[in-house]
C-alpha positions as CSV (number, residue, x, y, z in Angstrom):
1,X,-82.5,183.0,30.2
2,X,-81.7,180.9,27.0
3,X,-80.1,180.5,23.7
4,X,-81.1,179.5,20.1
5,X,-79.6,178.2,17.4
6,X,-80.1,176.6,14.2
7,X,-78.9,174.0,12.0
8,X,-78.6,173.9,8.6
9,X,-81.6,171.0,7.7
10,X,-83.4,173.6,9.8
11,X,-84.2,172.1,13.1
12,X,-84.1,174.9,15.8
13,X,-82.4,174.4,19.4
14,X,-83.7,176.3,22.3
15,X,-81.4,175.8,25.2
16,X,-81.6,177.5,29.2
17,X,-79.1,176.3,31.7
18,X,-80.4,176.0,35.1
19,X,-77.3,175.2,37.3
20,X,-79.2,175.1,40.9
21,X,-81.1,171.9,39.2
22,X,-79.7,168.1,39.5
23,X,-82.2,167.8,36.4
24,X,-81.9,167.9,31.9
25,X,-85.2,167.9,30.7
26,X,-85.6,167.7,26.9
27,X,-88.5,167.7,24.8
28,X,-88.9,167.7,20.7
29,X,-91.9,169.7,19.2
30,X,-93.2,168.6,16.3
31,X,-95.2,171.3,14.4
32,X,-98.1,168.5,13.7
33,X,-101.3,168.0,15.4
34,X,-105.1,167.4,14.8
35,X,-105.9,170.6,12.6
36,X,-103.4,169.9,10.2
37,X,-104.8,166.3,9.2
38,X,-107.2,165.6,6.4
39,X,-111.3,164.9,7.8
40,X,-110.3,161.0,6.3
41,X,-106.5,160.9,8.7
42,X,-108.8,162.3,11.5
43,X,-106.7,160.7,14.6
44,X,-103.1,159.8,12.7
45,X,-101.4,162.2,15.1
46,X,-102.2,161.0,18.0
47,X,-101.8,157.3,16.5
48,X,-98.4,158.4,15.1
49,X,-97.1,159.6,18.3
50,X,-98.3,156.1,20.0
51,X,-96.1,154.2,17.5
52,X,-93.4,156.3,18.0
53,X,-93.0,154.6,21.3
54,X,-93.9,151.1,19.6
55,X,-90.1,150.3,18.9
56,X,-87.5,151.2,16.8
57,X,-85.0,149.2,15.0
58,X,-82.4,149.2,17.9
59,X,-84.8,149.5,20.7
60,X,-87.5,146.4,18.9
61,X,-90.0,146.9,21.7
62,X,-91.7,149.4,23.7
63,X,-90.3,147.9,27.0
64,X,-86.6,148.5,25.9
65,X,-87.8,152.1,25.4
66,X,-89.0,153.1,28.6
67,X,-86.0,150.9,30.5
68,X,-83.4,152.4,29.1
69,X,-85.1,155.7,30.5
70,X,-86.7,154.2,33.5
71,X,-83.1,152.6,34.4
72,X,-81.6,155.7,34.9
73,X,-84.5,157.0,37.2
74,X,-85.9,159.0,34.4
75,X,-89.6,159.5,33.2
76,X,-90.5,159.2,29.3
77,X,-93.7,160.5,28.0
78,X,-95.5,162.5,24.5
79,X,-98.4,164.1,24.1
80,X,-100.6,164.6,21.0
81,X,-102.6,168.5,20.7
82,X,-104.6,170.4,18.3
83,X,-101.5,172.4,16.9
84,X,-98.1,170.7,17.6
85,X,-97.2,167.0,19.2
86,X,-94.5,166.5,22.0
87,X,-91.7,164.6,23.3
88,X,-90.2,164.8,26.3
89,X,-88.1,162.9,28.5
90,X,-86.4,164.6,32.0
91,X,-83.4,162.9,33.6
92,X,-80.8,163.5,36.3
93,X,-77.9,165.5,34.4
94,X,-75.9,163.0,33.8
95,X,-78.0,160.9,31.8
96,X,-78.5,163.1,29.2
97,X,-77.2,161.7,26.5
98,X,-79.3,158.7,26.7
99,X,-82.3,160.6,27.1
100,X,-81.2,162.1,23.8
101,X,-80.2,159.0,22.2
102,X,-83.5,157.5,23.0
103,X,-86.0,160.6,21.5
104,X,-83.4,160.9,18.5
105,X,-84.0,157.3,18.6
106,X,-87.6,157.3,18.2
107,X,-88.1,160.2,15.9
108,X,-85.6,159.1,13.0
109,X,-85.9,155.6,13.5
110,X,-89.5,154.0,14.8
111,X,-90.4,150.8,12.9
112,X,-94.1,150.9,13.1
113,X,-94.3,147.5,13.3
114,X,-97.4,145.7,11.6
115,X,-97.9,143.8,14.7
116,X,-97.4,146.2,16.9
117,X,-99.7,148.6,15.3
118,X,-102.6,146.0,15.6
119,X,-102.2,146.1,19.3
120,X,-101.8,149.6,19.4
121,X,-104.8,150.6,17.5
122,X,-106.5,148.4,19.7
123,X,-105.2,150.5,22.6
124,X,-106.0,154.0,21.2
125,X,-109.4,152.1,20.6
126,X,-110.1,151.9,24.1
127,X,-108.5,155.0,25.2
128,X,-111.5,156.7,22.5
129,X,-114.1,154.5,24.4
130,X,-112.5,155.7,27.8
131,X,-112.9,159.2,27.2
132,X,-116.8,158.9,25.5
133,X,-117.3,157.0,28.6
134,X,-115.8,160.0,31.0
135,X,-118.3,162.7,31.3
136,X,-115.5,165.5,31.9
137,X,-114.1,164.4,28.8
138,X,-117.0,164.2,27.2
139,X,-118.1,167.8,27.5
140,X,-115.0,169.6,26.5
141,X,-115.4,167.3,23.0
142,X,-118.8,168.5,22.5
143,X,-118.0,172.3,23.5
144,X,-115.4,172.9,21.0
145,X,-117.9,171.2,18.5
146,X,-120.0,174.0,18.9
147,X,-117.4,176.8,19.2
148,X,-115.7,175.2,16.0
149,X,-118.4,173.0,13.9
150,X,-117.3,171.4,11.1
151,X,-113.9,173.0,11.7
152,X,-110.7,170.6,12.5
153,X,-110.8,172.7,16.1
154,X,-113.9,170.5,17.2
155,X,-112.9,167.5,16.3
156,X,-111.8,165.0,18.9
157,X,-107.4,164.7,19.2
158,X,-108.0,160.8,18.8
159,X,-110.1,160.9,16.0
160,X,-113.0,158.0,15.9
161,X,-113.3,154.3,16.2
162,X,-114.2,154.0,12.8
163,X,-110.7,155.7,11.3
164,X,-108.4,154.6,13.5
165,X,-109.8,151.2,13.1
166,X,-109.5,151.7,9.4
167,X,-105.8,153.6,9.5
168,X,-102.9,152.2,7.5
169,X,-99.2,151.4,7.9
170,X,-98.9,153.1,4.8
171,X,-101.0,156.2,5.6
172,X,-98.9,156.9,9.0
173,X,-95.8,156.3,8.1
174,X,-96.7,158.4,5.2
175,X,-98.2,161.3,7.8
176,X,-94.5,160.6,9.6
177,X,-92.6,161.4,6.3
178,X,-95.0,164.7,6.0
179,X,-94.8,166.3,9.1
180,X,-91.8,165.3,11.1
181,X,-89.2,167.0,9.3
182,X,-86.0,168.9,10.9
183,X,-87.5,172.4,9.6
184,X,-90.9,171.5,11.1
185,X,-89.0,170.5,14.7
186,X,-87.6,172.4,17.6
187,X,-85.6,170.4,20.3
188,X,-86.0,172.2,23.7
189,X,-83.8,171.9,26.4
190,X,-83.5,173.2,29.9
191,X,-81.9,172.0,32.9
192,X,-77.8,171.3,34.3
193,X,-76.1,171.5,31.0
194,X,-74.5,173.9,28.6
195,X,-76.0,175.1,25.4
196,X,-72.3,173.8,23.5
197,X,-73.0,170.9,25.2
198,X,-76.4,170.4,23.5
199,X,-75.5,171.4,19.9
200,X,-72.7,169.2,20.3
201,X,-74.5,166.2,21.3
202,X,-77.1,166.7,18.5
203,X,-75.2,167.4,15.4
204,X,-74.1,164.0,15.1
205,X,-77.8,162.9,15.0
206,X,-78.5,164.6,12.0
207,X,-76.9,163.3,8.6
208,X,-78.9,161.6,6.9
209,X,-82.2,164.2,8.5
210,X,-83.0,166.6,4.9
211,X,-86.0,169.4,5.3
212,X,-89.5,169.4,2.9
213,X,-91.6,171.7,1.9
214,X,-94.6,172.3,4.4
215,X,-98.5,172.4,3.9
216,X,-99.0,174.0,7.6
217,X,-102.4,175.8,7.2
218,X,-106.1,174.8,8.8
219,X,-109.6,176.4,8.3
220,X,-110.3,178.4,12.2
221,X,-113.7,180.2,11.6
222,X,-114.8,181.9,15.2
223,X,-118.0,184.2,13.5
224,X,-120.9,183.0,15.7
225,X,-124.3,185.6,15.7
226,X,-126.1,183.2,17.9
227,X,-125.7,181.2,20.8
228,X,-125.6,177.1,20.4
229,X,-126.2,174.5,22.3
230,X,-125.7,170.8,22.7
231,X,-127.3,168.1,25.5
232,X,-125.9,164.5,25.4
233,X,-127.8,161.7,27.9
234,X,-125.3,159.8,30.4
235,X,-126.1,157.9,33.0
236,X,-123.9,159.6,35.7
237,X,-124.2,161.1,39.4
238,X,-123.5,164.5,38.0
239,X,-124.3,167.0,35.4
240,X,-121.4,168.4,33.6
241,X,-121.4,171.1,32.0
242,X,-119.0,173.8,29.7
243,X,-120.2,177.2,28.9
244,X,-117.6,178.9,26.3
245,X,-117.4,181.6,24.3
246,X,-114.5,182.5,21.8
247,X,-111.7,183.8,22.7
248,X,-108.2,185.6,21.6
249,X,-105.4,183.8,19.3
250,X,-101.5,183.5,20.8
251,X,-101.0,186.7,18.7
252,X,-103.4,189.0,19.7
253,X,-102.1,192.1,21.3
254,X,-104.8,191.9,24.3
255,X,-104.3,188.1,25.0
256,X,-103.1,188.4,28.8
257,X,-105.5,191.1,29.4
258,X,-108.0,187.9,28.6
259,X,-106.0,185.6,30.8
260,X,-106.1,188.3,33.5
261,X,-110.3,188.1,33.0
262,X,-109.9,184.8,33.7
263,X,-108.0,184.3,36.4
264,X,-110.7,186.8,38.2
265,X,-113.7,184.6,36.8
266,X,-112.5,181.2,37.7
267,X,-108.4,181.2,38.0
268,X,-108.1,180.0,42.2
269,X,-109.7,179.6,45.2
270,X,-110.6,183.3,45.6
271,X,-112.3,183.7,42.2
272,X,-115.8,184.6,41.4
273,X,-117.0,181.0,40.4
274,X,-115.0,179.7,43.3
275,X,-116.5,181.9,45.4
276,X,-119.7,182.6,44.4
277,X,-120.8,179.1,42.7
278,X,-118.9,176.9,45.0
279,X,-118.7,178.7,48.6
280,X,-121.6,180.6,48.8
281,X,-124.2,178.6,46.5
282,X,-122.9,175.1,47.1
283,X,-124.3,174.5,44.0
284,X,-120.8,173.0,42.4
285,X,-117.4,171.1,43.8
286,X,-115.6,171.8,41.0
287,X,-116.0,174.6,38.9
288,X,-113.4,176.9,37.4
289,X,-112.5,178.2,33.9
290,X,-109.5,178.2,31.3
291,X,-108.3,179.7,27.8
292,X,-106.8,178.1,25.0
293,X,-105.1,180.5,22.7
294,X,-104.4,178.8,19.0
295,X,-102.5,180.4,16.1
296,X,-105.6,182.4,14.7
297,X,-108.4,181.5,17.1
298,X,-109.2,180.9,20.9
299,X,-111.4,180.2,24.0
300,X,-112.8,181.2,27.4
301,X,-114.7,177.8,28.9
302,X,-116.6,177.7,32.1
303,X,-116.7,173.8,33.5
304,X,-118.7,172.9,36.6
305,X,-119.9,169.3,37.6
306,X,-123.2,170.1,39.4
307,X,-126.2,168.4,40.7
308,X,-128.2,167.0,37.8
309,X,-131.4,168.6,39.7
310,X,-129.8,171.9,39.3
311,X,-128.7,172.3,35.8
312,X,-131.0,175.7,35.3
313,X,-129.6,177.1,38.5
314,X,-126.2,176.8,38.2
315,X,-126.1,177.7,34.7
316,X,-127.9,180.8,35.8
317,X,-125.5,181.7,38.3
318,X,-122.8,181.4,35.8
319,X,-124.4,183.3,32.9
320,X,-124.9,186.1,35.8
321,X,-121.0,186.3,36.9
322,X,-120.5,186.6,33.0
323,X,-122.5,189.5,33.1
324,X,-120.9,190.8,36.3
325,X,-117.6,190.6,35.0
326,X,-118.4,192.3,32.4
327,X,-119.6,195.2,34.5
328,X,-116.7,195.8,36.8
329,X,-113.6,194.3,38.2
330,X,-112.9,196.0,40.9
331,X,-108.8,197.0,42.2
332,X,-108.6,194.7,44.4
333,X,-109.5,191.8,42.2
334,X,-106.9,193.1,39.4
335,X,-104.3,193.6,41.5
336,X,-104.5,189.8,43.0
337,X,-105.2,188.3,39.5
338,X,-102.5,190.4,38.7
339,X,-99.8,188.6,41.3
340,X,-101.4,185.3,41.0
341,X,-100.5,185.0,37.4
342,X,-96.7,186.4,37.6
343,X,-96.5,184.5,40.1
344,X,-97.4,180.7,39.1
345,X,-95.2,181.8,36.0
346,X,-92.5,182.2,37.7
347,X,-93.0,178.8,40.0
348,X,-93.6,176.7,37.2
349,X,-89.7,178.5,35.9
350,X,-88.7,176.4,38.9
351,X,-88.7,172.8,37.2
352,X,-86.6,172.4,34.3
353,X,-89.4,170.1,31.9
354,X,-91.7,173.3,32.4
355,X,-88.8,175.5,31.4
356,X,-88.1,173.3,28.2
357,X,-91.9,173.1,27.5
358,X,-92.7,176.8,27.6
359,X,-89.5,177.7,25.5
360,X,-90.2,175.2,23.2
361,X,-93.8,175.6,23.4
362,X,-93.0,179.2,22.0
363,X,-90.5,178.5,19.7
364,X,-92.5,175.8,17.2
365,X,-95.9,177.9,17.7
366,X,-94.5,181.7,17.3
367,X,-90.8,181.7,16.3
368,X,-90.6,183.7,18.8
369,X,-89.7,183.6,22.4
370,X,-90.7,186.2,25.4
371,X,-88.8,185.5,28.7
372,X,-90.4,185.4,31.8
373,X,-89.7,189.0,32.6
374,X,-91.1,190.1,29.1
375,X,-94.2,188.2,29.9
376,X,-94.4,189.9,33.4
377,X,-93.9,193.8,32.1
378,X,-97.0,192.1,29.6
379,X,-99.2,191.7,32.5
380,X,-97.7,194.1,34.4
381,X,-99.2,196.7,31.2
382,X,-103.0,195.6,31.3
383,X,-105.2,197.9,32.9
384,X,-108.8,197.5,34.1
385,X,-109.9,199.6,31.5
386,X,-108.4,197.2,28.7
387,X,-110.3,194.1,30.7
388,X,-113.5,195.6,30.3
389,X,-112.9,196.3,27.0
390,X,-111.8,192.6,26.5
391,X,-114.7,191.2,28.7
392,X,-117.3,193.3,26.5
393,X,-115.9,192.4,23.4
394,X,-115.2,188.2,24.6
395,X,-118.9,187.8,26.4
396,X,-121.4,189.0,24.0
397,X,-125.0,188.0,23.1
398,X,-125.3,185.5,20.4
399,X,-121.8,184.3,21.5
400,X,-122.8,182.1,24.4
401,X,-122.1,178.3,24.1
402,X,-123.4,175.4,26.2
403,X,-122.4,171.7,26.2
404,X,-124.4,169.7,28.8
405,X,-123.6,166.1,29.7
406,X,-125.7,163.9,32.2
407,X,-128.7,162.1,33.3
408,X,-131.6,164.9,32.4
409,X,-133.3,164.1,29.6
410,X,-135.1,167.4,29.1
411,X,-132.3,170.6,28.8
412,X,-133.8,172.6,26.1
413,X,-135.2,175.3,27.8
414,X,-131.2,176.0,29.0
415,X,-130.7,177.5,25.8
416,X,-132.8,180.5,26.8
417,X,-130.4,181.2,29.8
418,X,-127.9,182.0,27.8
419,X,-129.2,185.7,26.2
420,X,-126.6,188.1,27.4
């Protein structure tokens, strides 16, 4: 399904050639992200990605960056997380050679341009008032506050106003010259092209690129003996709400029997919440829960948007699934949560930028890569016995956490919901 290598500055090349596809997607993965920045930098990734697409010194402006990709009917984008920070362009085959000129481009030679990081900080500015201003954003940032306080897992990607407002040149460029170094990199690419025809292509881009000596550790605590919780006012039609409790890390043997769990809590249209919140209850449009798995740390969240004059209720209704699922899952439920999650694996293997994402994805986080049909003997291996086990050990009393954003005023007596 793909191929590695590895060059000598230490950048890593993940490759899978997909010859059905009129597509190249490629995406760099920086091994940089929010938990690796000082509390004082909180925000530089994310700033430092933005001015990687600022301009660089034969592409001045970010216009001539996204033409030379949009010209050729390709799409251009990044993205800033807790752990890593990607790049990624996808192109029809033949234009991949500017699509790898023009992330080369940015990562070696971005300007960050006094003027340009004005308007920019100005722009990530208002993106940090968008999402204070969003109630769905709103209450993830507060629930990973309390599953991760003080911790540089519950702090906000963005960082605040206050920081970026106050953010150097000097101190990103500086952040840059830190993190963004070939051994600290893995390009990623999947789609109608060769794996000699990558390593070819990239070679030449690396001369004057020389490794560093790494600082890649953050402080994950996930010890919690009793349950917290957190109301913020809005004035909004709805009552949002997360209710989370911690979770497994990437490495943790019984990780997909967790994923399993919660594709039968809230993973689809025929899943508990779905079903029992949403169908039978009416008491939610959207409602549905995720994981995040981290390096040593992880999560199982709940979100629901509800009516604001039936907070208590549909909290209750979710605490009780918890407690439910705990119980029993019963064969039927297994086997379709089971299928359901080979399955959108293996659709998602159908688009090259989700090939090069999850190989890539892999590569920077584990150095290690599992293909599609190791993942699937994975899931294939969990038994309902080992998600019971998983559900006891995941939903636990004291390890309840609710974050509550809306209209009501009065939500501590929610706090009491939550005993297990």
């Amino acid at each position: 399904m793909y191929q590695k290598a590895a060059f000598d500055n230490g950048l890593r090349v993940v490759t899978s050639t997909m010859p059905h596809v009129r597509s190249v997607s490629l995406a760099v993965l920086v091994g940089a992200g929010s938990c690796y920045e000082r509390a004082e930098e909180a925000g530089i990734s994310h700033f430092a990605e933005h001015m990687l697409f600022k301009g660089t010194q034969r592409r001045p402006t970010a216009k001539e960056i996204s033409r030379d990709i949009e010209g050729v009917g390709g799409m251009i984008n990044g993205s800033t997380g807790q752990e890593m920070t990607v790049y990624w362009c996808k192109v029809a085959k033949e234009h991949f050679p500017v699509a790898l000129d023009v992330l080369f481009d940015l990562l070696l030679h971005s300007r960050f341009e006094g003027e340009g990081m004005e308007q920019e900080r100005s722009v990530i500015i208002e993106e940090i008032n968008m999402n204070l201003d969003l109630p769905q954003q709103r209450v993830s940032m507060l629930i990973d506050e309390l599953l991760w306080p003080g911790q540089p897992l519950g702090r906000d990607i963005a960082g605040s106003k206050d920081i970026v407002a106050a953010m150097t040149r000097e101190q990103v460029m500086n952040y840059v010259a830190r993190w963004y170094v070939p051994n600290n990199v893995v390009v990623s690419v999947a789609g109608n092209i060769e794996h000699e025809e990558v390593i070819h292509r990239i070679e030449p881009l690396l001369s004057n690129w020389t490794p560093e000596g790494l600082l890649g550790d953050y402080i994950s605590d996930d010890r919690q003996s009793a349950s917290r919780m957190r109301a913020e006012y809005m004035k909004c039609e709805q009552t949002h709400i997360c209710l989370a409790t911690h979770g497994f890390s990437q490495f943790h043997p019984q990780r997909f029997a967790l994923d399993l769990l919660n594709t039968v809590l809230g993973g689809g249209m025929s899943s508990r919440l779905f079903t029992e919140i949403r169908e039978k209850r009416g008491l939610a449009y959207d409602i549905h829960s995720y994981v995040d798995h981290f390096r040593e740390v992880g999560s199982f969240v709940v979100y629901a948007g509800v009516d604001s004059g039936k907070v208590e209720t549909a909290v209750g209704a979710i605490v009780e699934e918890l407690r439910r699922l705990r119980e029993r899952v019963t064969e039927e439920e297994f086997t379709r949560a089971r299928e359901l999650s080979k399955g959108k694996l293996q659709l998602r293997m159908e688009d090259s930028q989700s090939v090069a994402l999850w190989l890539g994805g892999q590569e920077i986080m584990k150095r290690q890569i599992l293909s599609v049909d190791e993942v699937i003997s994975l899931v294939d291996s969990v038994t309902r016995d080992e998600m019971r086990e998983v559900a006891e050990t995941v939903i636990r009393e004291g390890g309840l956490n609710l974050a509550v954003v809306g209209p009501g005023k009065e939500q501590g007596e929610l706090i009491k919901i939550l005993q297990m």
